[in-house]
VOMAR-130330 format. One record per atom (N, C-alpha, C): residue number from 0; residue in three letters; x, y, z. Coordinates in steps of 0.1 Angstrom, whole numbers, plus 5000, padded with zeros to 4 digits. Layout:
@padren: NUM	zami: ALA	u: X	v: Y	w: Z
...
//
This chain:
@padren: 0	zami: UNK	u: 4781	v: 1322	w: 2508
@padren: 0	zami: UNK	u: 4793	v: 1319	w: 2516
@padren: 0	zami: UNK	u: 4804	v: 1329	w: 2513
@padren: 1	zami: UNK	u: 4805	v: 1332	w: 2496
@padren: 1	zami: UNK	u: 4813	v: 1340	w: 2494
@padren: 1	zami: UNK	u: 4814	v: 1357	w: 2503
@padren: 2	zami: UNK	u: 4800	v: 1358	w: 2504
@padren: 2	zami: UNK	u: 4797	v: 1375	w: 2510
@padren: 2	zami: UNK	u: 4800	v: 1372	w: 2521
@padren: 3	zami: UNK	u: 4796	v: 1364	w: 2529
@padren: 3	zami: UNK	u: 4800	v: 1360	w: 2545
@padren: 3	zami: UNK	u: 4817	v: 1364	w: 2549
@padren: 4	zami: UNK	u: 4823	v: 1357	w: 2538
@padren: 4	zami: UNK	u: 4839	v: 1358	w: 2540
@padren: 4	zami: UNK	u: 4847	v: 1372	w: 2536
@padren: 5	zami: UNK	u: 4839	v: 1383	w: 2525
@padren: 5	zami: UNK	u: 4840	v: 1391	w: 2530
@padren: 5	zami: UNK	u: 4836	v: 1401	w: 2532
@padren: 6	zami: UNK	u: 4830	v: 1396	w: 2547
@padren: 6	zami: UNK	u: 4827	v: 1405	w: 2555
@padren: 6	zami: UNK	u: 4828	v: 1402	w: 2569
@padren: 7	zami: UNK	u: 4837	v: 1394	w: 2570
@padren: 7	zami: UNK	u: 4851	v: 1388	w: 2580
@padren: 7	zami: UNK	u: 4858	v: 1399	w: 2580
@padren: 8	zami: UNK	u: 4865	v: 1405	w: 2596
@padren: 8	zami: UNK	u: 4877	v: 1412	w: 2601
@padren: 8	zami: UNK	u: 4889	v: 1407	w: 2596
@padren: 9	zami: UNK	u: 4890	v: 1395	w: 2595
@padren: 9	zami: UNK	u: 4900	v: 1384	w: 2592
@padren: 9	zami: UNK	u: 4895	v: 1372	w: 2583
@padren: 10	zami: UNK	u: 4906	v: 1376	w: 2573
@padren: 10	zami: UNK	u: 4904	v: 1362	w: 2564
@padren: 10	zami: UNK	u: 4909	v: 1348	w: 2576
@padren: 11	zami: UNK	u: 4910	v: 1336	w: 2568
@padren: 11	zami: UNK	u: 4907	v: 1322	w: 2579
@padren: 11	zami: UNK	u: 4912	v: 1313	w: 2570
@padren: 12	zami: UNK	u: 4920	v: 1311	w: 2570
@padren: 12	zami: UNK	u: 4930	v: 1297	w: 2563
@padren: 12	zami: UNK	u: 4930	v: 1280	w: 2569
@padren: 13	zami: UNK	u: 4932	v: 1274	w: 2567
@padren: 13	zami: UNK	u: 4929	v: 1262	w: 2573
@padren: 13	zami: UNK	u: 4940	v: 1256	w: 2583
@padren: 14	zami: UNK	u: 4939	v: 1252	w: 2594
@padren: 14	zami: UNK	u: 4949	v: 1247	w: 2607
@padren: 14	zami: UNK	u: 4948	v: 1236	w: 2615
@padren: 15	zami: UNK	u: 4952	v: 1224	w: 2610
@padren: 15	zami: UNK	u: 4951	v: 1211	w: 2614
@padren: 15	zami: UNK	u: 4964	v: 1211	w: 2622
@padren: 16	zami: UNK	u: 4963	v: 1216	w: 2632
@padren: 16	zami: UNK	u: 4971	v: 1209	w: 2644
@padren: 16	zami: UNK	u: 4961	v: 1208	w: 2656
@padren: 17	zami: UNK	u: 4969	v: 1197	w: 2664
@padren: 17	zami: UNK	u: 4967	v: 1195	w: 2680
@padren: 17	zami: UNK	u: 4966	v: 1211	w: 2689
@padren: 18	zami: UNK	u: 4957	v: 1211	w: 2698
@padren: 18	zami: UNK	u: 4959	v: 1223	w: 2706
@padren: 18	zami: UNK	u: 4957	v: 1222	w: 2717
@padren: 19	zami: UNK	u: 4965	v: 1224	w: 2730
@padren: 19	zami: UNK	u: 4959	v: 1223	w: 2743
@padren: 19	zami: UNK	u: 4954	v: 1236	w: 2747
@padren: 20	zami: UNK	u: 4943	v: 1232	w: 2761
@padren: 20	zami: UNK	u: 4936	v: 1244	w: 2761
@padren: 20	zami: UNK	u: 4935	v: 1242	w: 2778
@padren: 21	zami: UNK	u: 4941	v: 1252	w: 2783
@padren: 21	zami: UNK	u: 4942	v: 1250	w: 2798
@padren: 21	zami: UNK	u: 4929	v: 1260	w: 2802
@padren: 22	zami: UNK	u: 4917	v: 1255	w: 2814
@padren: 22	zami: UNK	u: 4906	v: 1263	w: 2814
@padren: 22	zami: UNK	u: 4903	v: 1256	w: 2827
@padren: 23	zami: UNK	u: 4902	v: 1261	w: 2842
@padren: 23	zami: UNK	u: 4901	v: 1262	w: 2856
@padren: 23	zami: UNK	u: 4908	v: 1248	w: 2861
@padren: 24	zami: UNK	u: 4925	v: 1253	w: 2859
@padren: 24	zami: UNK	u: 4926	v: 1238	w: 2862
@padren: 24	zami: UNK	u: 4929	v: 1224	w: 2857
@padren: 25	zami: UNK	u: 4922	v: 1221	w: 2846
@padren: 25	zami: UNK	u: 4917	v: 1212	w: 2839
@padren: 25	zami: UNK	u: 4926	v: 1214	w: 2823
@padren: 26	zami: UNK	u: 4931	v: 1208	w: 2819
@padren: 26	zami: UNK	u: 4934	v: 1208	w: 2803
@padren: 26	zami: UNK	u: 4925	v: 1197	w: 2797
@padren: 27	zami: UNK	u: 4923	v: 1202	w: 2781
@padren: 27	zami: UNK	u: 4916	v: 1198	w: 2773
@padren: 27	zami: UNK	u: 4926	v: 1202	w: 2761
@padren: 28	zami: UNK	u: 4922	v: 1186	w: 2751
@padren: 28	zami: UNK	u: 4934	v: 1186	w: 2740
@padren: 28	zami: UNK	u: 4923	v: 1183	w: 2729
@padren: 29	zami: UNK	u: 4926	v: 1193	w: 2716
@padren: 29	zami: UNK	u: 4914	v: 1199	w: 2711
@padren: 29	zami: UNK	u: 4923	v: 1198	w: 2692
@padren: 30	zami: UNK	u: 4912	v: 1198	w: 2686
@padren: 30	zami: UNK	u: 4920	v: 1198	w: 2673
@padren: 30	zami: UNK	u: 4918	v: 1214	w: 2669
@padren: 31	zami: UNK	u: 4925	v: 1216	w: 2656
@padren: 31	zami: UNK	u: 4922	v: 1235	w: 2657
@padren: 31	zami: UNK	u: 4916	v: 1231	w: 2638
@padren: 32	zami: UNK	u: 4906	v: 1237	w: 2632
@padren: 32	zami: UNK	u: 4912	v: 1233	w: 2617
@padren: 32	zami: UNK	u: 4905	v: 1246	w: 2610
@padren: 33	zami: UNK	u: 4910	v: 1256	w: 2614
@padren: 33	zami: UNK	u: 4913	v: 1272	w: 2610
@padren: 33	zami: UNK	u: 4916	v: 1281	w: 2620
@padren: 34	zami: UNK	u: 4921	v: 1293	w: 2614
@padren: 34	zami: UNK	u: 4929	v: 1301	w: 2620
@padren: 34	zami: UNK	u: 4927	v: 1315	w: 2612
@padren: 35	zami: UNK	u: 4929	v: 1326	w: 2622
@padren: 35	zami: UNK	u: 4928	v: 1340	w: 2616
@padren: 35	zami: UNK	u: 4938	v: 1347	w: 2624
@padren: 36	zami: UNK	u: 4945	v: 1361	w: 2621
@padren: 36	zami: UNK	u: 4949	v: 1370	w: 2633
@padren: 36	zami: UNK	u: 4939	v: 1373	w: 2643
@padren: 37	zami: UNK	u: 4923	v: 1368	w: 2644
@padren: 37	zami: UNK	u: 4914	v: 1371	w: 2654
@padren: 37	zami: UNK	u: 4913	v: 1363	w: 2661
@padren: 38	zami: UNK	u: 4914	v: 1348	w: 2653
@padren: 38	zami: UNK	u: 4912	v: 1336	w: 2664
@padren: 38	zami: UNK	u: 4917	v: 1322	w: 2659
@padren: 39	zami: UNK	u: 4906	v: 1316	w: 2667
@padren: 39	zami: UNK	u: 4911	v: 1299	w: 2660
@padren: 39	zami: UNK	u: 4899	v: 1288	w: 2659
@padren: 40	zami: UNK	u: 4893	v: 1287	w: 2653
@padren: 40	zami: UNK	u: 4883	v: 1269	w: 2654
@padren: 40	zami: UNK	u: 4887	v: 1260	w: 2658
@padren: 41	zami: UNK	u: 4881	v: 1253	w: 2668
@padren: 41	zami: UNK	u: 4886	v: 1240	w: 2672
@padren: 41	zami: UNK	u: 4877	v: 1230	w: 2674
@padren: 42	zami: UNK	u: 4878	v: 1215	w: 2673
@padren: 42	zami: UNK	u: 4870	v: 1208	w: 2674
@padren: 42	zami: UNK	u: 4878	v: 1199	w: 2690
@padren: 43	zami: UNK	u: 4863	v: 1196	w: 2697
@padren: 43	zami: UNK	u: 4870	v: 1192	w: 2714
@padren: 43	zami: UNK	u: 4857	v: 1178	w: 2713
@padren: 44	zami: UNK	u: 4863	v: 1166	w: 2718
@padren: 44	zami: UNK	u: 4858	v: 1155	w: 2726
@padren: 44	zami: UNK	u: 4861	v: 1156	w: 2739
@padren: 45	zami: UNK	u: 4846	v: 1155	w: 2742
@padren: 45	zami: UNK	u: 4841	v: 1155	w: 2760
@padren: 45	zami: UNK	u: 4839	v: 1172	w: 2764
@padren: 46	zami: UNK	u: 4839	v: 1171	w: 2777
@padren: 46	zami: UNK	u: 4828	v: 1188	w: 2781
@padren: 46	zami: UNK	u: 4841	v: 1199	w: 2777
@padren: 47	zami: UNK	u: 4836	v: 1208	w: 2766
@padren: 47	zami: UNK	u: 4842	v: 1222	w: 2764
@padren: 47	zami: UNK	u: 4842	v: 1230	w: 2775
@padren: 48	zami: UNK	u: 4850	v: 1243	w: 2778
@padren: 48	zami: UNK	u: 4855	v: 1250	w: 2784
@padren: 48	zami: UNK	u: 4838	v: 1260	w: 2778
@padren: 49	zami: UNK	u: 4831	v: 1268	w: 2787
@padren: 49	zami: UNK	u: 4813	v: 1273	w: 2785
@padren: 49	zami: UNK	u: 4818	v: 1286	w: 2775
@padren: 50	zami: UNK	u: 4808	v: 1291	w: 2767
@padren: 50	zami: UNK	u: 4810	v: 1300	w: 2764
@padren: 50	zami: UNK	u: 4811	v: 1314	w: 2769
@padren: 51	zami: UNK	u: 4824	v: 1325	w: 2767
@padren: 51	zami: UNK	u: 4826	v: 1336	w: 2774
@padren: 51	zami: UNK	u: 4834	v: 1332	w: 2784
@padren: 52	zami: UNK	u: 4842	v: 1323	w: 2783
@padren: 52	zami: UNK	u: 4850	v: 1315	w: 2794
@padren: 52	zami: UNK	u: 4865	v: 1323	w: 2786
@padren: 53	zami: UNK	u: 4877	v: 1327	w: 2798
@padren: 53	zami: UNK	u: 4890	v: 1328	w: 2793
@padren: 53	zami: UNK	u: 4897	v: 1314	w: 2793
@padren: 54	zami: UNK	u: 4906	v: 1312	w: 2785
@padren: 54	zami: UNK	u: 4914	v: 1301	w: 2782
@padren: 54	zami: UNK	u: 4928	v: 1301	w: 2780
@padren: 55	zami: UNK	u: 4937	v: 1293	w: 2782
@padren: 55	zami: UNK	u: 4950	v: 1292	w: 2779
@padren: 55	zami: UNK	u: 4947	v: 1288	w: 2769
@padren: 56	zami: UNK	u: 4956	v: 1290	w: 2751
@padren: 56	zami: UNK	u: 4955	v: 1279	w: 2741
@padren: 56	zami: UNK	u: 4969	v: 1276	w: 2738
@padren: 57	zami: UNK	u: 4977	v: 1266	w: 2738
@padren: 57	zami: UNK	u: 4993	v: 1264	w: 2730
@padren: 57	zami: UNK	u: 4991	v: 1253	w: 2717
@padren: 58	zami: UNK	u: 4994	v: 1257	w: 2709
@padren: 58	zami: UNK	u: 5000	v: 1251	w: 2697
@padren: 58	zami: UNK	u: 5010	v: 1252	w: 2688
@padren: 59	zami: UNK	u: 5012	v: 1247	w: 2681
@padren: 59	zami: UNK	u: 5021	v: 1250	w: 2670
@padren: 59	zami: UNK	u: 5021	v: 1253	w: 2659
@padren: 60	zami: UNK	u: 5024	v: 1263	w: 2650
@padren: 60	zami: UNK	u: 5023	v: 1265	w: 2634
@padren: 60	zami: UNK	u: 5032	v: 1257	w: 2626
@padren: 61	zami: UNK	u: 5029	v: 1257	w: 2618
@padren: 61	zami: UNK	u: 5039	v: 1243	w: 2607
@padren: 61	zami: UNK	u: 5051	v: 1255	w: 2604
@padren: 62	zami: UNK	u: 5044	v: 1268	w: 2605
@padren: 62	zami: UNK	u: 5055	v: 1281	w: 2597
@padren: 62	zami: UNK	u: 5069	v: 1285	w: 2611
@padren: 63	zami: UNK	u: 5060	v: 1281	w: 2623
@padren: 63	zami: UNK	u: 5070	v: 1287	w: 2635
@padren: 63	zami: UNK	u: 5077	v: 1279	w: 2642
@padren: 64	zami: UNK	u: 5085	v: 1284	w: 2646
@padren: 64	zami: UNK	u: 5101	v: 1274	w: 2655
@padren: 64	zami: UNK	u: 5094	v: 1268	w: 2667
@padren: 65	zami: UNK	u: 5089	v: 1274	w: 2672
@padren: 65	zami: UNK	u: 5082	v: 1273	w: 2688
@padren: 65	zami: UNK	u: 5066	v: 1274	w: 2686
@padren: 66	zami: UNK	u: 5060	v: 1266	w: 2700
@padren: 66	zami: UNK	u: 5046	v: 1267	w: 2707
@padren: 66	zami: UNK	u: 5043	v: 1280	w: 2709
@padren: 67	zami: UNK	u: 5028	v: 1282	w: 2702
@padren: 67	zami: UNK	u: 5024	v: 1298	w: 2706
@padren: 67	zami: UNK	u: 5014	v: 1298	w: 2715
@padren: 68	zami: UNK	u: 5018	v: 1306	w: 2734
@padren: 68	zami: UNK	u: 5012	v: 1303	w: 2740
@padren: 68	zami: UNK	u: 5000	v: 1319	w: 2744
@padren: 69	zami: UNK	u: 4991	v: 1312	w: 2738
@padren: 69	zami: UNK	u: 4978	v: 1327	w: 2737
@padren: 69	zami: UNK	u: 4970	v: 1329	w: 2749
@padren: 70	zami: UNK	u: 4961	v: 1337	w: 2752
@padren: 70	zami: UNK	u: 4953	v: 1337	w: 2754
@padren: 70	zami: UNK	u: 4942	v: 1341	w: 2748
@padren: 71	zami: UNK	u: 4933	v: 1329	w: 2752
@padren: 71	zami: UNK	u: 4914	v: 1339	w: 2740
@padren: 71	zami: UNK	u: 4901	v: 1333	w: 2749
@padren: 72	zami: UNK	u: 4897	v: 1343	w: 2744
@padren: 72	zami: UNK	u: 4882	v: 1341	w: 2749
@padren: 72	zami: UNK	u: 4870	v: 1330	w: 2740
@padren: 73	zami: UNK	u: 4863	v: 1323	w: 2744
@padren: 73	zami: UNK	u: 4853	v: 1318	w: 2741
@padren: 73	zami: UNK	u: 4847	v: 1322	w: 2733
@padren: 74	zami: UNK	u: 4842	v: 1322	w: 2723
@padren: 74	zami: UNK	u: 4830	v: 1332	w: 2718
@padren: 74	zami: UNK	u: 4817	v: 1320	w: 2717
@padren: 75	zami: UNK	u: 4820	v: 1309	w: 2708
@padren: 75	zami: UNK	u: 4809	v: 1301	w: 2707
@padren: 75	zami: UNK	u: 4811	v: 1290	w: 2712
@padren: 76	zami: UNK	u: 4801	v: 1281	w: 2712
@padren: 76	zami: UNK	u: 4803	v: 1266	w: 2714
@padren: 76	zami: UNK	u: 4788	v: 1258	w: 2710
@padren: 77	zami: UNK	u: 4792	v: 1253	w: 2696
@padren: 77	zami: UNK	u: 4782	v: 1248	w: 2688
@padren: 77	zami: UNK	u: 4786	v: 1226	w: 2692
@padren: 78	zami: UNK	u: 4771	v: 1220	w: 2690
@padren: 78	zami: UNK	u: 4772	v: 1209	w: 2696
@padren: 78	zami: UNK	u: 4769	v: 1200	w: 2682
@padren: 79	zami: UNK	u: 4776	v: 1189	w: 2677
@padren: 79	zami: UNK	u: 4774	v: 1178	w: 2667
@padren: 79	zami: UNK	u: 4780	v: 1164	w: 2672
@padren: 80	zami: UNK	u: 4770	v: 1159	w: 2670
@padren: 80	zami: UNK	u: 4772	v: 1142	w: 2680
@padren: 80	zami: UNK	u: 4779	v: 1145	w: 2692
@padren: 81	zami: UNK	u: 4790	v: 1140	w: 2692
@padren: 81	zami: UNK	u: 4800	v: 1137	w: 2703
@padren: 81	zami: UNK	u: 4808	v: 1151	w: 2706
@padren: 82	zami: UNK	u: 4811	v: 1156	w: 2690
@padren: 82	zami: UNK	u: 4824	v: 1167	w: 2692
@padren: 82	zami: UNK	u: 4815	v: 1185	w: 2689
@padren: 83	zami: UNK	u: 4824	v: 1185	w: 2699
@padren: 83	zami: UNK	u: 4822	v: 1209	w: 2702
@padren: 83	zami: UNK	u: 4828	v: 1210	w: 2690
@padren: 84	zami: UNK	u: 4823	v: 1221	w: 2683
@padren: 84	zami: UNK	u: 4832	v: 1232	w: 2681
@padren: 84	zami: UNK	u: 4832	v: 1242	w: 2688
@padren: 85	zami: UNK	u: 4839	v: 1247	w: 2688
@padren: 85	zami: UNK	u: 4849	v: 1258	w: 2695
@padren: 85	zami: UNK	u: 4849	v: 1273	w: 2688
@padren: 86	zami: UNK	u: 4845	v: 1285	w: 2694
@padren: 86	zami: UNK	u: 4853	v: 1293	w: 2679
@padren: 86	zami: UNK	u: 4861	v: 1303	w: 2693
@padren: 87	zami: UNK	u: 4873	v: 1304	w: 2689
@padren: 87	zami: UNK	u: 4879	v: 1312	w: 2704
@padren: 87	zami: UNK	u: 4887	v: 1328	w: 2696
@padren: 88	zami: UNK	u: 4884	v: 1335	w: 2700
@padren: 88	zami: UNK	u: 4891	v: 1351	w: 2698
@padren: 88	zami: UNK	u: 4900	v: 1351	w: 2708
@padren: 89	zami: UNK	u: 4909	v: 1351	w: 2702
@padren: 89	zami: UNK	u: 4925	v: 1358	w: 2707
@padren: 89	zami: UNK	u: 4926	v: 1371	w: 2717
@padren: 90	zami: UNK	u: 4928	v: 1369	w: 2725
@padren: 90	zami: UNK	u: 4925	v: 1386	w: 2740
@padren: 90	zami: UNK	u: 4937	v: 1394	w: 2732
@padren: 91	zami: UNK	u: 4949	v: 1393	w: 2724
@padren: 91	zami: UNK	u: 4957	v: 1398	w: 2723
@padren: 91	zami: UNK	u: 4968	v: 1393	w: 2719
@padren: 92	zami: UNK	u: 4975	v: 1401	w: 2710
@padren: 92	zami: UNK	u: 4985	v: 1390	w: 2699
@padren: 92	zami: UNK	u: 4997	v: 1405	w: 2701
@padren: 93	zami: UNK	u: 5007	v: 1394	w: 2709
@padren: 93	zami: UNK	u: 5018	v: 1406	w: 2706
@padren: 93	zami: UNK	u: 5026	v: 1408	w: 2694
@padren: 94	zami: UNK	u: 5032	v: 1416	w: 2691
@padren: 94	zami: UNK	u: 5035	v: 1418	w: 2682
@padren: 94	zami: UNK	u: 5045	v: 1402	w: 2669
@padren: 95	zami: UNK	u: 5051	v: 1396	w: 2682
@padren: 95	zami: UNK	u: 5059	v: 1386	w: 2679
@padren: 95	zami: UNK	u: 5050	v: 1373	w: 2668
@padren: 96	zami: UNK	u: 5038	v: 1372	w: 2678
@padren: 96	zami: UNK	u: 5028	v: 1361	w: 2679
@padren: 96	zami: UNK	u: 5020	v: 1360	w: 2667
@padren: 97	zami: UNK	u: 5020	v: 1377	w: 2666
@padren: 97	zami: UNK	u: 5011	v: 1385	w: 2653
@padren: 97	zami: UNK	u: 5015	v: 1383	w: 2640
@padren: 98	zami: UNK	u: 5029	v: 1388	w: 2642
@padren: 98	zami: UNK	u: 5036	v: 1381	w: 2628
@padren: 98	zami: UNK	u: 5036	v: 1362	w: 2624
@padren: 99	zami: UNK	u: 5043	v: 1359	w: 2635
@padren: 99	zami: UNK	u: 5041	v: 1343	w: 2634
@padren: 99	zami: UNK	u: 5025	v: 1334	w: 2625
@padren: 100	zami: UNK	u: 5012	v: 1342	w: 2631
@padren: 100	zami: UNK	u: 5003	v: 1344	w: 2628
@padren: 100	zami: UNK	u: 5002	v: 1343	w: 2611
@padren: 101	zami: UNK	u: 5004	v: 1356	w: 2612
@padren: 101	zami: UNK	u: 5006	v: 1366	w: 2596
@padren: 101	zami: UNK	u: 5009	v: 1354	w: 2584
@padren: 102	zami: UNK	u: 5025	v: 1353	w: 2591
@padren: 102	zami: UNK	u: 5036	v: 1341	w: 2582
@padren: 102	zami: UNK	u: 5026	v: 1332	w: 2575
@padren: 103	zami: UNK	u: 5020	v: 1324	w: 2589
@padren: 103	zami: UNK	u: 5016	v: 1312	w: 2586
@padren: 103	zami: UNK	u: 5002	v: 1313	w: 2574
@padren: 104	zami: UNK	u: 4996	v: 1328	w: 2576
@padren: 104	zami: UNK	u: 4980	v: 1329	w: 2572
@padren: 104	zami: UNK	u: 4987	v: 1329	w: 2554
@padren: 105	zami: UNK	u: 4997	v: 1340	w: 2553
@padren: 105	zami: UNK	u: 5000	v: 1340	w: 2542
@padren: 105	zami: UNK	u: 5006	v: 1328	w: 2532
@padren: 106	zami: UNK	u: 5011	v: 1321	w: 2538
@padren: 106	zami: UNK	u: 5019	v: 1311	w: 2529
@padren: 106	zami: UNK	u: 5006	v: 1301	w: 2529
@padren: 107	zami: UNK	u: 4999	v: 1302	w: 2536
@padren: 107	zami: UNK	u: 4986	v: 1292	w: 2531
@padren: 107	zami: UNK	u: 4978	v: 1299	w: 2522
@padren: 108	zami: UNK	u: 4976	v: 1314	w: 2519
@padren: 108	zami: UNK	u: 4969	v: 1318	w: 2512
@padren: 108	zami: UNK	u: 4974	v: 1319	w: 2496
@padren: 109	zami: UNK	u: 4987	v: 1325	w: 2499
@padren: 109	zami: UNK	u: 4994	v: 1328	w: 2482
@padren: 109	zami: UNK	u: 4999	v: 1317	w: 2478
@padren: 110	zami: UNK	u: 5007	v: 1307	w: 2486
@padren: 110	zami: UNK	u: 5015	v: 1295	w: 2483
@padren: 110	zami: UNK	u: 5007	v: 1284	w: 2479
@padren: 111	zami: UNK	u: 4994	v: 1279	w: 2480
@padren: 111	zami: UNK	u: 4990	v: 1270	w: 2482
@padren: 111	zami: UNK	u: 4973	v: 1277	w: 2480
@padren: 112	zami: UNK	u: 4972	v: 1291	w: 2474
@padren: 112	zami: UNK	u: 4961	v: 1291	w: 2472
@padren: 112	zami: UNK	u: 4945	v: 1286	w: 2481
@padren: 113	zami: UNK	u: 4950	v: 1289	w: 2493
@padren: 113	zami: UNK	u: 4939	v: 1283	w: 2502
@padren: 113	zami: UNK	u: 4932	v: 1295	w: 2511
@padren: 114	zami: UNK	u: 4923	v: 1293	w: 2511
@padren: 114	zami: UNK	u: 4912	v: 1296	w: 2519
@padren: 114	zami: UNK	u: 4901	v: 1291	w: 2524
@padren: 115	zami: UNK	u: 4895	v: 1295	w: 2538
@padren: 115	zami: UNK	u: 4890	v: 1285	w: 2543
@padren: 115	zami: UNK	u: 4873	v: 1283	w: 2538
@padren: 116	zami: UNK	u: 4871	v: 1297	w: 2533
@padren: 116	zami: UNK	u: 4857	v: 1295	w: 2526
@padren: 116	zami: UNK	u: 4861	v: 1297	w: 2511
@padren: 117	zami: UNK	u: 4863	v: 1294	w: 2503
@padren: 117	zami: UNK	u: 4867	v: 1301	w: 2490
@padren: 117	zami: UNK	u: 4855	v: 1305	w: 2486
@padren: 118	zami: UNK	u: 4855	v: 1318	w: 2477
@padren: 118	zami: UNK	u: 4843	v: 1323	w: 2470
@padren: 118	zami: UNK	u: 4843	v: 1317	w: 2455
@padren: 119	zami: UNK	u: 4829	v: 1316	w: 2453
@padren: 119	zami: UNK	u: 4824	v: 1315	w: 2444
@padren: 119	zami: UNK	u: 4830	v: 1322	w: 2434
@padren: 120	zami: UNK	u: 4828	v: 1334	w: 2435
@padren: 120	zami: UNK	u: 4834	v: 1346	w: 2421
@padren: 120	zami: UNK	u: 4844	v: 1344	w: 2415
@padren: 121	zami: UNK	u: 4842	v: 1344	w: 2401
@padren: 121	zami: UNK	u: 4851	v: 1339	w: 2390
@padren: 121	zami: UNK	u: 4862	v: 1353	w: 2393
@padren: 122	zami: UNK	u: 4857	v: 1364	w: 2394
@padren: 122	zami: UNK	u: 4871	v: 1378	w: 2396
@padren: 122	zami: UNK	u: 4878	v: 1373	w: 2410
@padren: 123	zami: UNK	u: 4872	v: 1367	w: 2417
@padren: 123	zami: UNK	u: 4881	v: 1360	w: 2432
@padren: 123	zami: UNK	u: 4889	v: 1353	w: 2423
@padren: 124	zami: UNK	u: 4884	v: 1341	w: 2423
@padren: 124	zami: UNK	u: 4894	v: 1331	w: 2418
@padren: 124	zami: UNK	u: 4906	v: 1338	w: 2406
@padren: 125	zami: UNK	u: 4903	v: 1344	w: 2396
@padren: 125	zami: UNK	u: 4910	v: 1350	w: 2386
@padren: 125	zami: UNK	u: 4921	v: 1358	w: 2387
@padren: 126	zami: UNK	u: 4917	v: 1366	w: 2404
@padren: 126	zami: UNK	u: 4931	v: 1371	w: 2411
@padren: 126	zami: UNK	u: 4935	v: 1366	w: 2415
@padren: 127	zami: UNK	u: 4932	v: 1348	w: 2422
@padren: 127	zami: UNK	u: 4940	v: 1344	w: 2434
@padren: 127	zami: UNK	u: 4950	v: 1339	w: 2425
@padren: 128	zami: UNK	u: 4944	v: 1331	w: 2410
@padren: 128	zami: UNK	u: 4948	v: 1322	w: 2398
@padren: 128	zami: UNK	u: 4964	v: 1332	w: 2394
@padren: 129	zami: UNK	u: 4959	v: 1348	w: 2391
@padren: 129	zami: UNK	u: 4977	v: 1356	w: 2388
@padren: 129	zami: UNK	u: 4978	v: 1357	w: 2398
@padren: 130	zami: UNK	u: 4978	v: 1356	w: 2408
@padren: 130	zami: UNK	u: 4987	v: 1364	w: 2419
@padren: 130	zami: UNK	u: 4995	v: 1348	w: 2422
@padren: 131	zami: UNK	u: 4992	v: 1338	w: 2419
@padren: 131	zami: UNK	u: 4999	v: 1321	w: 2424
@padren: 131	zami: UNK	u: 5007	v: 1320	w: 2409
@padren: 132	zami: UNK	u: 5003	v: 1325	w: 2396
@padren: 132	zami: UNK	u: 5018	v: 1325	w: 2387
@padren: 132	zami: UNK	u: 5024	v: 1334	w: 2389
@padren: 133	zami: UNK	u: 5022	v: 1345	w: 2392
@padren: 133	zami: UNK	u: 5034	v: 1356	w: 2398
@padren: 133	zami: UNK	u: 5046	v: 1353	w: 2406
@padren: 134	zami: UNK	u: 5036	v: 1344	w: 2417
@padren: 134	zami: UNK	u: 5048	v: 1340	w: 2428
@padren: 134	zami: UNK	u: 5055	v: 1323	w: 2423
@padren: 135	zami: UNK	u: 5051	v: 1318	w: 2411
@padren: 135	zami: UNK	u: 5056	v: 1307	w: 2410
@padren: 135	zami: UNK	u: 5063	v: 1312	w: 2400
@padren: 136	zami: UNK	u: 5060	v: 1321	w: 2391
@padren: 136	zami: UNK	u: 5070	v: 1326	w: 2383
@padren: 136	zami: UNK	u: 5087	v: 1330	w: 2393
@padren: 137	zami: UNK	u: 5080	v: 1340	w: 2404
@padren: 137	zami: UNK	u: 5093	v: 1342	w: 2412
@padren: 137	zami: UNK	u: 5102	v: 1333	w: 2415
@padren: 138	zami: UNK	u: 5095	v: 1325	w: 2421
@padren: 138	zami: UNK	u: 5100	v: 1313	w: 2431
@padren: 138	zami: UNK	u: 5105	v: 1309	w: 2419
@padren: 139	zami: UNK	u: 5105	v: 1305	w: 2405
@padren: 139	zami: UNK	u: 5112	v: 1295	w: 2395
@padren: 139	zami: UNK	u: 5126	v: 1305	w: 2393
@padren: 140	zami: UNK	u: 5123	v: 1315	w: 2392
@padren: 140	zami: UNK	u: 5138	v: 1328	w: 2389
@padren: 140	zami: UNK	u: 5148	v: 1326	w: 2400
@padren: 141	zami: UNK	u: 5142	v: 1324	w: 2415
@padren: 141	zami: UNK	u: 5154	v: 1324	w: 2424
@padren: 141	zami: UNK	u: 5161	v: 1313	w: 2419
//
């Protein structure tokens, strides 16, 4: 799992919010529970939007003021009992959206030491372990 993750375009932090997803017409309200600058995971009850389908997605970051309203494309749609997952790529992240993105990926990664696959490797963890006293060292100085 470790090598999987990198060898990701985008690292993937974890994102439990609500998401609506507007797709021919029809809205579907979907849970999201990761996130990258490339896309977003989502888990949906009842018929998902098909794969390779474009979508409206709006949600909220815990980091941003406002609903971020995207567009992405479909890429997968995997089936378990009742609920889809979802995995949708982003058509395009303006610059505004991109940062908001950014904000949010970071403060889950350095602040809170999270990632959505963590690796195995003792030199991973060993840099994530100084790089989280560094910034709590800071944060105690301000």
């Amino acid at each position: 799992m470790g090598l999987l993750r990198l060898l990701r375009r985008f690292p993937r932090v974890i994102l439990e919010t609500p998401v609506a997803i507007a797709h021919d017409g029809r809205a579907i309200l979907a849970q999201a529970t990761d996130i990258s600058e490339g896309g977003v995971a989502l888990i949906v009850q009842g018929t998902p939007p098909p794969e390779g389908a474009t979508v409206c997605v709006s949600f909220k970051l815990p980091t941003s003021p406002g609903a971020l309203d995207l567009s992405a494309r479909v890429i997968h749609v995997m089936r378990s009992g009742d609920d889809f997952y979802l995995g949708l790529q982003f058509a395009r992240l303006d610059d505004a959206a991109k940062k908001l993105v950014r904000r949010y990926i970071n403060t889950r990664r350095f602040l809170f030491g999270d990632l959505r696959a963590p690796s195995s490797s003792p030199i991973v963890g060993q840099r994530m372990t100084e790089r989280l006293r560094r910034l709590r060292r800071h944060v105690a100085l301000m």
